[in-house]
C-alpha positions as CSV (number, residue, x, y, z in Angstrom):
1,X,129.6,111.3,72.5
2,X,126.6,111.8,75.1
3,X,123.2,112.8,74.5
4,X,122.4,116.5,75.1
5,X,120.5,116.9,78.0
6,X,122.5,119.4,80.7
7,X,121.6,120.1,84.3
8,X,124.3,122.6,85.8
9,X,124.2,124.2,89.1
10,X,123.3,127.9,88.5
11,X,124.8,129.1,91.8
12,X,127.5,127.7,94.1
13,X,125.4,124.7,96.4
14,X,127.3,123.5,99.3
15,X,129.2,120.2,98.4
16,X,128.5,116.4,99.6
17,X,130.6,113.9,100.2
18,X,130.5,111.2,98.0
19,X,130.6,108.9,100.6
20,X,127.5,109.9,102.1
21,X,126.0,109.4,98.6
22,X,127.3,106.3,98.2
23,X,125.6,105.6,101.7
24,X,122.4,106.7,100.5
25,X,122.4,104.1,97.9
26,X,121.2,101.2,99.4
27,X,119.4,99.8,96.5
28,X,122.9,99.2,94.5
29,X,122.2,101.4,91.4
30,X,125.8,102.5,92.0
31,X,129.5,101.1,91.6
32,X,132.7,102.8,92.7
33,X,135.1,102.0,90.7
34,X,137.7,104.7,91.3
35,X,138.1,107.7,93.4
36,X,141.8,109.2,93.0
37,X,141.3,112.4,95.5
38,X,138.9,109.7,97.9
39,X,135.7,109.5,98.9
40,X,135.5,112.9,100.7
41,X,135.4,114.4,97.3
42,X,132.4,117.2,97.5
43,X,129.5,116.5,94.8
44,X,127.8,119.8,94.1
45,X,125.2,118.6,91.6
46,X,124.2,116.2,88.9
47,X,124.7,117.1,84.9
48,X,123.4,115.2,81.8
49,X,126.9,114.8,79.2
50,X,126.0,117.1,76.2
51,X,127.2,117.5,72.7
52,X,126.5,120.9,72.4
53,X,128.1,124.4,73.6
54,X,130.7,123.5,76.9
55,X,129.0,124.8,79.6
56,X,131.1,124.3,83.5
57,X,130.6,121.5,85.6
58,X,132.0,122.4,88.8
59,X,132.1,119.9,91.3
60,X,129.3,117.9,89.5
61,X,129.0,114.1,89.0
62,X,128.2,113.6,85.4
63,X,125.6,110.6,83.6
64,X,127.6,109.6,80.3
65,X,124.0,108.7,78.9
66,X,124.8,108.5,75.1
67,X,126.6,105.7,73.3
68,X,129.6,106.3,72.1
69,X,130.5,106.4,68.5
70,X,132.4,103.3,66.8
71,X,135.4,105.6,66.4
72,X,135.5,107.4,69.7
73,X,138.2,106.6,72.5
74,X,135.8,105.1,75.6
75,X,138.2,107.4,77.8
76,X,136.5,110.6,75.4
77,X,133.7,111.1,78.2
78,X,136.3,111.2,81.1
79,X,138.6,113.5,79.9
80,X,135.9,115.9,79.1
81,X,133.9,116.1,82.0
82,X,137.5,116.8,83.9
83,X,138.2,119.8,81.9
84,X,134.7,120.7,82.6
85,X,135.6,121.3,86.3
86,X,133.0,117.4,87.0
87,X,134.5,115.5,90.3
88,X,132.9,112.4,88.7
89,X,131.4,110.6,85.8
90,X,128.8,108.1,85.7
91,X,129.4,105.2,83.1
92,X,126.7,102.4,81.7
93,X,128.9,99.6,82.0
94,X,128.6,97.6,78.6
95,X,130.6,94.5,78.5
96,X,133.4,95.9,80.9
97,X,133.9,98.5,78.5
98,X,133.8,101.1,82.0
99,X,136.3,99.4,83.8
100,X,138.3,99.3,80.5
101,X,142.4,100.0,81.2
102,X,141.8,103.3,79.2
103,X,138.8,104.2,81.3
104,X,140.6,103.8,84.4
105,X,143.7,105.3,83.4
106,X,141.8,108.4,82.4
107,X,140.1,109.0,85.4
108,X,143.2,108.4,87.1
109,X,145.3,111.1,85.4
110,X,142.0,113.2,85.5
111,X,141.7,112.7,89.2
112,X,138.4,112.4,89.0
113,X,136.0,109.6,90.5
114,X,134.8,106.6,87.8
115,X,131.4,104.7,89.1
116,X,128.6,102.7,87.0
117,X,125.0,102.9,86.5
118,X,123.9,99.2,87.4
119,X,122.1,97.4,84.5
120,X,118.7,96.7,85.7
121,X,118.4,100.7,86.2
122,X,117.9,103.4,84.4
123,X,119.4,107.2,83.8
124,X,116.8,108.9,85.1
125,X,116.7,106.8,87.9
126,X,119.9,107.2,88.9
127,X,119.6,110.8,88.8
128,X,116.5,110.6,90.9
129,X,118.5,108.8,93.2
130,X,121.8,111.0,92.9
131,X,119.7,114.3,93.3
132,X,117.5,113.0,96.3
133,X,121.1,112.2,97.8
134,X,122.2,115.7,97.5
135,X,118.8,117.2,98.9
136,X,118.9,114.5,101.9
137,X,122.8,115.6,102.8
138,X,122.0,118.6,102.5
139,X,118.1,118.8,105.0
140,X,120.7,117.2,107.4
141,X,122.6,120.7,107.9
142,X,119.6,123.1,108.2
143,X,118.4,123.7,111.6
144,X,115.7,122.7,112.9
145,X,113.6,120.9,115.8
146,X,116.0,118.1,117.1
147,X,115.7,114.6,115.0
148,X,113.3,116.5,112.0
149,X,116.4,116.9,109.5
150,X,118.2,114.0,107.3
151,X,121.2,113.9,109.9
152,X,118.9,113.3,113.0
153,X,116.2,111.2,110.3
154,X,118.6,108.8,108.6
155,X,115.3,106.5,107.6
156,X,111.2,107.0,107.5
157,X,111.0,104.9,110.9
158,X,113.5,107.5,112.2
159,X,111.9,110.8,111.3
160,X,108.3,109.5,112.3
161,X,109.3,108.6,115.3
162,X,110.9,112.3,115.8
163,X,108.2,114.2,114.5
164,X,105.8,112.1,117.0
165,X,108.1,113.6,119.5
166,X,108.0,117.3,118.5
167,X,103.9,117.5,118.0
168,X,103.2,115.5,120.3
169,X,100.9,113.1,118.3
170,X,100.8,110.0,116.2
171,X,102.6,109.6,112.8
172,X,102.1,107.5,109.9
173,X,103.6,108.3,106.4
174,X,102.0,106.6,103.7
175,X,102.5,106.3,99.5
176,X,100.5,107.6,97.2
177,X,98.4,103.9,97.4
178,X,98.3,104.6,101.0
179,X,101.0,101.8,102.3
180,X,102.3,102.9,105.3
181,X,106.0,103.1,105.0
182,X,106.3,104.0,108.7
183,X,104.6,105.0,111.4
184,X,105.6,106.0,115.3
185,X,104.7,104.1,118.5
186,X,101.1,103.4,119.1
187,X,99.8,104.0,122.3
188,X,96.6,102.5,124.4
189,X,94.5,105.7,123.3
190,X,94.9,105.1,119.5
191,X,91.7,105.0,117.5
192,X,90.8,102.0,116.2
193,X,91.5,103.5,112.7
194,X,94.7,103.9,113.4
195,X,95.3,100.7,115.0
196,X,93.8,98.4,111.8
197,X,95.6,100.8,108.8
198,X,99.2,99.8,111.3
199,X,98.4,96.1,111.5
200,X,96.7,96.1,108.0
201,X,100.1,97.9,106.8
202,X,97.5,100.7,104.5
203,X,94.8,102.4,105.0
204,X,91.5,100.6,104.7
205,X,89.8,100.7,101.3
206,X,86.6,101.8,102.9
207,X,88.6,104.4,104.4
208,X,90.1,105.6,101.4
209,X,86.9,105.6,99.5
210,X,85.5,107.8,102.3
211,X,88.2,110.5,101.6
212,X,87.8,110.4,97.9
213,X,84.0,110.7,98.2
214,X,84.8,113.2,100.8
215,X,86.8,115.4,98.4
216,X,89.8,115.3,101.2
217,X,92.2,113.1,98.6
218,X,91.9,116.5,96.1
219,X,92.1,118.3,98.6
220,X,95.4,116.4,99.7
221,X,97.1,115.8,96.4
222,X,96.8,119.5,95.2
223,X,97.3,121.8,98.3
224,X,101.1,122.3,99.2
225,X,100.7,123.2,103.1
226,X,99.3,121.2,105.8
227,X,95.6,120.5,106.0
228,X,93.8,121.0,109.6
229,X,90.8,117.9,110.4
230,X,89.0,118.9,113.7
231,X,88.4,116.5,116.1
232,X,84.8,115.0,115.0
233,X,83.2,111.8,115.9
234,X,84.9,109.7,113.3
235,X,88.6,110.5,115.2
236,X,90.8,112.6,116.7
237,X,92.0,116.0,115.2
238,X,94.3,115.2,112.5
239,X,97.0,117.1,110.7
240,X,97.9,116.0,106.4
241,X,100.5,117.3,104.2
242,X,101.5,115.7,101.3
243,X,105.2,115.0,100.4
244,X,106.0,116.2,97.2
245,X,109.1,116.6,95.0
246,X,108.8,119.1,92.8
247,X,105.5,118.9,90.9
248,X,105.1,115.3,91.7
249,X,103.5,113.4,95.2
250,X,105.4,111.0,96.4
251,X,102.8,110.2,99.8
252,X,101.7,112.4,102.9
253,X,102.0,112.4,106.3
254,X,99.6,112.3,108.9
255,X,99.7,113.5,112.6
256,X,96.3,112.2,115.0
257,X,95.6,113.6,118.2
258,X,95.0,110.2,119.9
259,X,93.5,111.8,122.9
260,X,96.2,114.6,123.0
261,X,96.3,118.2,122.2
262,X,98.4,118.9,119.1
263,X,101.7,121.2,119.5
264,X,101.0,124.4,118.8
265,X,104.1,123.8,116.6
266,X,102.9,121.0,115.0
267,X,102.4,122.2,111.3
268,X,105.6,123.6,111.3
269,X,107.2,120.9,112.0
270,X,105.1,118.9,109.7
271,X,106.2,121.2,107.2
272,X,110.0,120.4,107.5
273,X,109.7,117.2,108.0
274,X,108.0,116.6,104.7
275,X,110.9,118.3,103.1
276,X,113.2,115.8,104.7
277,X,110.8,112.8,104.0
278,X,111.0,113.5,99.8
279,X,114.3,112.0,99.0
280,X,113.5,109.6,101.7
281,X,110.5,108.9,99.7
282,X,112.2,108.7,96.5
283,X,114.7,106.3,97.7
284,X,111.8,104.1,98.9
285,X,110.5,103.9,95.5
286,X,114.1,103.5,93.7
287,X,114.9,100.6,95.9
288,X,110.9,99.0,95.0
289,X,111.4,99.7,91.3
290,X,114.8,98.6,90.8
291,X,114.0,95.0,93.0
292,X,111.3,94.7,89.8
293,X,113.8,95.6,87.8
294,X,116.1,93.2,89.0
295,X,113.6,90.3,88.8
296,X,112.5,90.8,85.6
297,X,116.4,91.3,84.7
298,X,117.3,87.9,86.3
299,X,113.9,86.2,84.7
300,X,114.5,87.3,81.6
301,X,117.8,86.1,81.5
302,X,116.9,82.4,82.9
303,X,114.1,82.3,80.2
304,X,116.5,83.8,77.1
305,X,120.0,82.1,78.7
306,X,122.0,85.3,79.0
307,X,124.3,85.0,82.2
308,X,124.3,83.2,84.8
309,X,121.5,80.7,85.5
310,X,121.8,79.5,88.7
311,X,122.1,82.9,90.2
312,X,119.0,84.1,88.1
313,X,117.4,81.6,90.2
314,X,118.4,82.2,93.2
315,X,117.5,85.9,92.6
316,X,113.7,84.8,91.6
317,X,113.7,83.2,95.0
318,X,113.7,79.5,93.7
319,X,116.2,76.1,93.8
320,X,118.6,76.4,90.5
321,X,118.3,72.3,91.2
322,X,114.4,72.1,90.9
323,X,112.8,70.8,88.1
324,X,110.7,74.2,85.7
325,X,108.1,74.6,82.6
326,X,107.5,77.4,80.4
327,X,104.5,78.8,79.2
328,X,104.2,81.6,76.4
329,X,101.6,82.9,75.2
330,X,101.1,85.1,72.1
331,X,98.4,87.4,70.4
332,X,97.3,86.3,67.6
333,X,96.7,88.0,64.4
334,X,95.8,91.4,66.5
335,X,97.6,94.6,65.5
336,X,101.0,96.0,67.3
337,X,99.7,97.7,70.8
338,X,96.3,95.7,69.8
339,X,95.0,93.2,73.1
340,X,97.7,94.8,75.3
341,X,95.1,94.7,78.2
342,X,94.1,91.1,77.6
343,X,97.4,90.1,78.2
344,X,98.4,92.7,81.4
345,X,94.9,90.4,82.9
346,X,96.6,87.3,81.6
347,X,99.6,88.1,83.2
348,X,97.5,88.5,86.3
349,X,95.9,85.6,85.7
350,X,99.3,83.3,85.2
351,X,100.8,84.6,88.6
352,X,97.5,83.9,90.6
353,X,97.3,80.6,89.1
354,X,100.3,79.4,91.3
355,X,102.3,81.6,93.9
356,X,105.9,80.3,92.8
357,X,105.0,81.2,89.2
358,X,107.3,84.0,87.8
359,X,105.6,86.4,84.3
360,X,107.7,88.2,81.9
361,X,106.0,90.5,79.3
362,X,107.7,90.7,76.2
363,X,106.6,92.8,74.0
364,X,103.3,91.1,72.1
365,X,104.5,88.0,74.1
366,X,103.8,87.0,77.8
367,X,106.1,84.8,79.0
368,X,105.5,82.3,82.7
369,X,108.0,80.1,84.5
370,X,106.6,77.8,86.4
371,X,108.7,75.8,89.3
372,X,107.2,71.9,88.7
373,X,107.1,69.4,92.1
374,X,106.1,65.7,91.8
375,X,102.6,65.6,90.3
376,X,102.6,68.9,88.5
377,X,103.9,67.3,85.4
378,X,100.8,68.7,83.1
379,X,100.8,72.1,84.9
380,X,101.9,74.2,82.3
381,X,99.5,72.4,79.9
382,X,97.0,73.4,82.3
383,X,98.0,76.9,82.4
384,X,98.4,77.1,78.7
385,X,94.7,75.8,78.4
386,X,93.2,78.7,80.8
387,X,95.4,81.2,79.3
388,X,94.1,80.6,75.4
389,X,90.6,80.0,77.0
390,X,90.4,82.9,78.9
391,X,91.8,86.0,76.3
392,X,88.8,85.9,73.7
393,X,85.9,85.6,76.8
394,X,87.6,88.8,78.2
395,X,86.0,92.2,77.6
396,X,87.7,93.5,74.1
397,X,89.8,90.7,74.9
398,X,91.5,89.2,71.2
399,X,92.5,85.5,71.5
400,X,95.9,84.2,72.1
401,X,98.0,81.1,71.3
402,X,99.7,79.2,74.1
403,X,102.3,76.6,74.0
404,X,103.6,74.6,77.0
405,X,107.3,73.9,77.1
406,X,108.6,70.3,78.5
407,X,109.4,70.1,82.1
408,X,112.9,70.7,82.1
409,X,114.9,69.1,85.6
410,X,116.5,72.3,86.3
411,X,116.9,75.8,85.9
412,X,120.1,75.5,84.5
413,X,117.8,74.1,81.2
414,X,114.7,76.9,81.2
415,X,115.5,78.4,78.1
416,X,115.2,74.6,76.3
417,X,111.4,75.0,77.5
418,X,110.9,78.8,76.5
419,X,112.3,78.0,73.2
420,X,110.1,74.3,73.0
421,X,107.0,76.7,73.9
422,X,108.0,79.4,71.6
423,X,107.9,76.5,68.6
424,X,104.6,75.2,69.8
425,X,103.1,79.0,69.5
426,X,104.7,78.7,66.2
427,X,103.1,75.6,65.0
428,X,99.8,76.5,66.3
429,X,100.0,79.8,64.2
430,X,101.3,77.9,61.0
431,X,97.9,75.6,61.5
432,X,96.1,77.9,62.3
433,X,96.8,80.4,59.2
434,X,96.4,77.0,56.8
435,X,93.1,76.0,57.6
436,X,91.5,78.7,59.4
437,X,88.2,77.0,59.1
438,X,88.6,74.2,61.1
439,X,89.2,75.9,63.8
440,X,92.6,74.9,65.2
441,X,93.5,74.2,68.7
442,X,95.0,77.8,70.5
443,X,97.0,75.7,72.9
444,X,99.2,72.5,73.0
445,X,102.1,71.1,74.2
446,X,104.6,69.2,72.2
447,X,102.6,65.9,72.0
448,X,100.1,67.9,70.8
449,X,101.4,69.1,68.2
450,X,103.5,66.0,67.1
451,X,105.6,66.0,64.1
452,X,104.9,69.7,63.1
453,X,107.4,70.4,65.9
454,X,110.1,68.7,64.5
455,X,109.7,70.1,60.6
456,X,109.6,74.0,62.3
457,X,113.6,73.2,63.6
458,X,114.0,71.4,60.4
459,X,112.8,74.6,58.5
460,X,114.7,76.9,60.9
461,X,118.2,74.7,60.3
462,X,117.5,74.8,56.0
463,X,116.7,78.4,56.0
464,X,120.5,79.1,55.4
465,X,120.8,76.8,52.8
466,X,117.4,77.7,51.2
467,X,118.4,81.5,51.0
468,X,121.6,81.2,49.5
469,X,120.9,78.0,47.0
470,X,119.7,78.6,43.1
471,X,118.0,76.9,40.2
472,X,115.1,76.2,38.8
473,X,113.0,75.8,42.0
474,X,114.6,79.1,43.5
475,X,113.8,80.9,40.3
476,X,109.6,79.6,39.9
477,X,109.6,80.5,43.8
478,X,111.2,84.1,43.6
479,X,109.5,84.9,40.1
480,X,106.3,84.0,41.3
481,X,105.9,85.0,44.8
482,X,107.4,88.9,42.7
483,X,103.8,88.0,40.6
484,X,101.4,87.3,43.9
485,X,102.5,83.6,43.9
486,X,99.3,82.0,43.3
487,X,101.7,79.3,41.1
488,X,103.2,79.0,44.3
489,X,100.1,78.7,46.2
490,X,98.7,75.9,43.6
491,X,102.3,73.9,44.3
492,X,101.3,74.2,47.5
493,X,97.6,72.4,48.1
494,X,99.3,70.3,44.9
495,X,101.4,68.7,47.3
496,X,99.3,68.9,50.8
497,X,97.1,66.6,48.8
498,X,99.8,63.8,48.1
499,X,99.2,65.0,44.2
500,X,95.2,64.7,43.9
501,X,94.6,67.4,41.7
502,X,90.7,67.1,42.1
503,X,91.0,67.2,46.0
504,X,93.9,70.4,45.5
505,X,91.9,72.0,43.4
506,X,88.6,72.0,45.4
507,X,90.9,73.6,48.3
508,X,92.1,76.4,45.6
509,X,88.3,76.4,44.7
510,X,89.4,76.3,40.8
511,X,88.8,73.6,37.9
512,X,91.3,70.5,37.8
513,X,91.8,71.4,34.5
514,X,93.4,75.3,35.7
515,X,95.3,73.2,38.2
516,X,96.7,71.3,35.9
517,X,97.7,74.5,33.2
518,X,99.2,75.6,36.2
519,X,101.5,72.3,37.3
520,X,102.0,72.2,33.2
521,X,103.5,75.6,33.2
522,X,106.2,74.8,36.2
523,X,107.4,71.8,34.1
524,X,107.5,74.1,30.5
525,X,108.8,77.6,32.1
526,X,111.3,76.4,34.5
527,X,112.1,73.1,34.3
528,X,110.7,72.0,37.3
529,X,109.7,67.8,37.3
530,X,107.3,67.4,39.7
531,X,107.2,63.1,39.2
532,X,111.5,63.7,41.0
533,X,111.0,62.7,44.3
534,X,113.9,65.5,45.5
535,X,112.1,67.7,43.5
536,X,108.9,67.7,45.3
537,X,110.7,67.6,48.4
538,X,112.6,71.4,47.7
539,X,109.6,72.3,46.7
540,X,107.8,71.9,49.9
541,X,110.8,72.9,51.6
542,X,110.2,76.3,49.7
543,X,106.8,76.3,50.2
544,X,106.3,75.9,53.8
545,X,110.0,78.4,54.3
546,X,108.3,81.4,51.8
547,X,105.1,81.1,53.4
């Protein structure tokens, strides 16, 4: 079953190849996996797969967006969108389950094409990215002034350079954080404006201060026609329109006299060609987000060990040979969604701290691979130390808890160092909730943390055997902790103090004598012998496992 969520075409829209959206796809979102009437095939729109009322999908390419249910048949989807009139479905490809024989056979029989949303992306990505297809085919057979639609303006470079042509003036098109994405020639009368936002690759920030204070960026972001600058003595005259797909900016365009007149033309054609420059635009951003998508896929899956290290690596622009140290760093004691901001700035912080080193945020966790040379051995220690010194000075900054993993010799090994780090945060927590007033250290690597590191994978291996054992230790721990577990609590400093009741008791802050009622009413209730050696060793095992 798919989640309801239905886009239909209202009225018959020309149809596009599926090759030529295929073509537009040049960030790999998409997979072909079958096209039984070819890639001629016209696409008419994009739908959402819904559970409720049929409604026709003529010609459309359909996102299966929904999981299906245990029971279901994986071909389901296929066979519905075909009786729904759809040329294609769009699968998630989980664990091959889209290129299954079913699948494929359905969408055979079906006649219908079979392609895959690419796992670093999203749904409504890829119907961004399937919609801005359709709308750039489809700019490319309006007419129009020569080179200003999508067939004569196959990239930004190309249409700036073509609208240069028809107004006779200079182009840049910019983002909405004022990177140029392209820009025509630049001739010897440029302004020097011009000239240093080109070489600088954006606009300066002076500059864009200037148009803020100015009131020109409002101006810019709401109005939907082209905005007129006379020529003053700050530059040429100038020509703006923002590019905009549907309610949302996506960047503007910007024609300068540079010494020239303007076409009289020239907003018209500014006009179209910002209609052509929107799925240009969108594209531009799909193919940024889904290269962060696909690093922080690849990352994440050298750091956790899912797939295939060495080409994680490579994809995070490093040797799968060199040597590598993890870093992670954890809130602690704050509130879910509590210190977010300190560590977004620590995150900042990690990546400035050397250029090769690669963040992950994880949830309340920040994670940091760090490529080690000869020489950076304590690096990560290093790191670890800024990060945990740095959270609390931080305005409304909450402190963290760091732990540096070994230096590992390759990436093939990362995740032994994230999960080494991950203890260490562990430990230091554990310490740090036991004897609060001392003030415990917020970072460490395994030396300093010693032993402690060991008993946490001891712990975590007798878990297991803890949770499913019984008797009389079991029963004083589960009837107690049910009660608020201070007999629990008193076992516990009982045995942190090697069995010194007056040095246990002056942690618990109560009488030897109470101490001792309580020790005497373990032995008498459940027949627990604290002078047995193996007894006093389940019974820390218990202790330090229940908390």
């Amino acid at each position: 079953m798919t989640s309801r969520t239905s886009t239909s075409p209202t009225s018959p829209e020309p149809g596009v190849a599926l090759r030529e959206i295929l073509a537009f796809d040049d960030s790999g979102t998409l997979r072909l996996l079958l096209a039984p009437a070819g890639r001629d095939v016209g696409v008419r729109g994009v739908a959402v797969g819904d559970e409720g009322p049929a409604q026709p999908l003529d010609g459309c390419l359909v996102l299966v967006t929904g999981a299906p249910a245990p029971s279901a048949d994986a071909a389901d989807p296929v066979r519905t969108a075909a009786l729904r009139g759809a040329c294609g479905v769009v699968l998630r490809d989980v664990e091959g389950a889209a290129a299954a024989p079913e699948v494929l056979a359905a969408a055979e029989e079906a006649g219908i094409a079979l392609l895959t949303r690419a796992e670093w992306a999203d749904w409504a990505d890829t119907a961004a990215l399937l919609r801005s297809a359709l709308a750039c085919a489809r700019a490319g057979r309006d007419e129009g002034p020569a080179g200003i639609t999508a067939g004569g303006a196959e990239s930004l470079t190309a249409l700036a350079a073509a609208v240069a042509e028809y107004t006779g003036g200079s182009i840049t098109i910019e983002d909405t954080r004022f990177r140029v994405l392209a820009h025509s020639a630049t001739g010897p009368e440029a302004d020097g404006l011009r000239r240093s936002t080109i070489l600088g690759g954006r606009v300066p920030q002076w500059r864009v201060a200037e148009l803020r204070r100015s009131g020109m960026l409002r101006v810019l972001w709401t109005s939907r026609d082209v905005i007129h600058r006379a020529e003053d003595a700050d530059g040429p005259e100038r020509l703006i329109i923002a590019v905009r797909s549907g309610p949302e900016v996506l960047g503007s365009i910007w024609a300068a006299g540079d010494g020239r007149t303007l076409s009289p033309h020239a907003a018209d054609a500014l006009r179209l060609a910002a209609e052509v420059a929107a799925p240009l635009l969108v594209r531009h951003r799909l193919r940024e987000s889904g290269a962060a998508r696909r690093r922080e896929l690849a990352l994440r899956g050298l750091l956790y060990g899912d797939g295939d290290a060495r080409t994680h690596a490579w994809s995070l622009g490093f040797s799968p040979d060199g040597a590598c140290a993890v870093v992670v760093a954890e809130r602690d004691g704050a509130a879910p969604g509590v210190g977010d901001r300190t560590l977004d700035v620590l995150a900042l912080h990690a990546v400035s701290y050397r250029p090769s080193v690669r963040v992950l945020r994880d949830g309340d966790r920040l994670l940091a691979l760090l490529p080690v040379e000869a020489g950076q051995e304590r690096d990560a220690l290093g790191l670890a130390r800024e990060l945990a010194t740095l959270a609390p000075s931080l305005p409304g900054g909450v402190p963290v808890l760091a732990g540096a993993g070994p230096v590992v010799p390759t990436a093939l090994r990362v995740r032994a160092s994230c999960e080494e780090a991950a203890l260490i945060v562990r430990v230091l927590r554990g310490r740090a909730a036991r004897d609060a007033a001392a003030g415990p250290a917020r970072y460490a690597d395994a030396a300093g943390v010693g032993a402690s590191l060991d008993v946490v994978r001891v712990l975590d291996a007798v878990r297991p055997v803890w949770e499913a054992g019984s008797g009389p230790v079991h029963d004083l721990v589960r009837a107690d902790l049910a009660a608020g577990g201070e007999l629990v609590r008193s076992l516990a400093a009982y045995l942190d103090a090697s069995g010194d009741v007056a040095r246990a008791a002056g942690r618990l802050v109560v009488h030897p004598n109470t101490l001792r009622y309580r020790l005497r009413r373990a032995r008498e209730r459940f027949g627990v012998d604290l002078d047995d050696p193996d007894t006093r060793l389940l019974i820390t095992l218990a202790v330090r496992l229940t908390g």
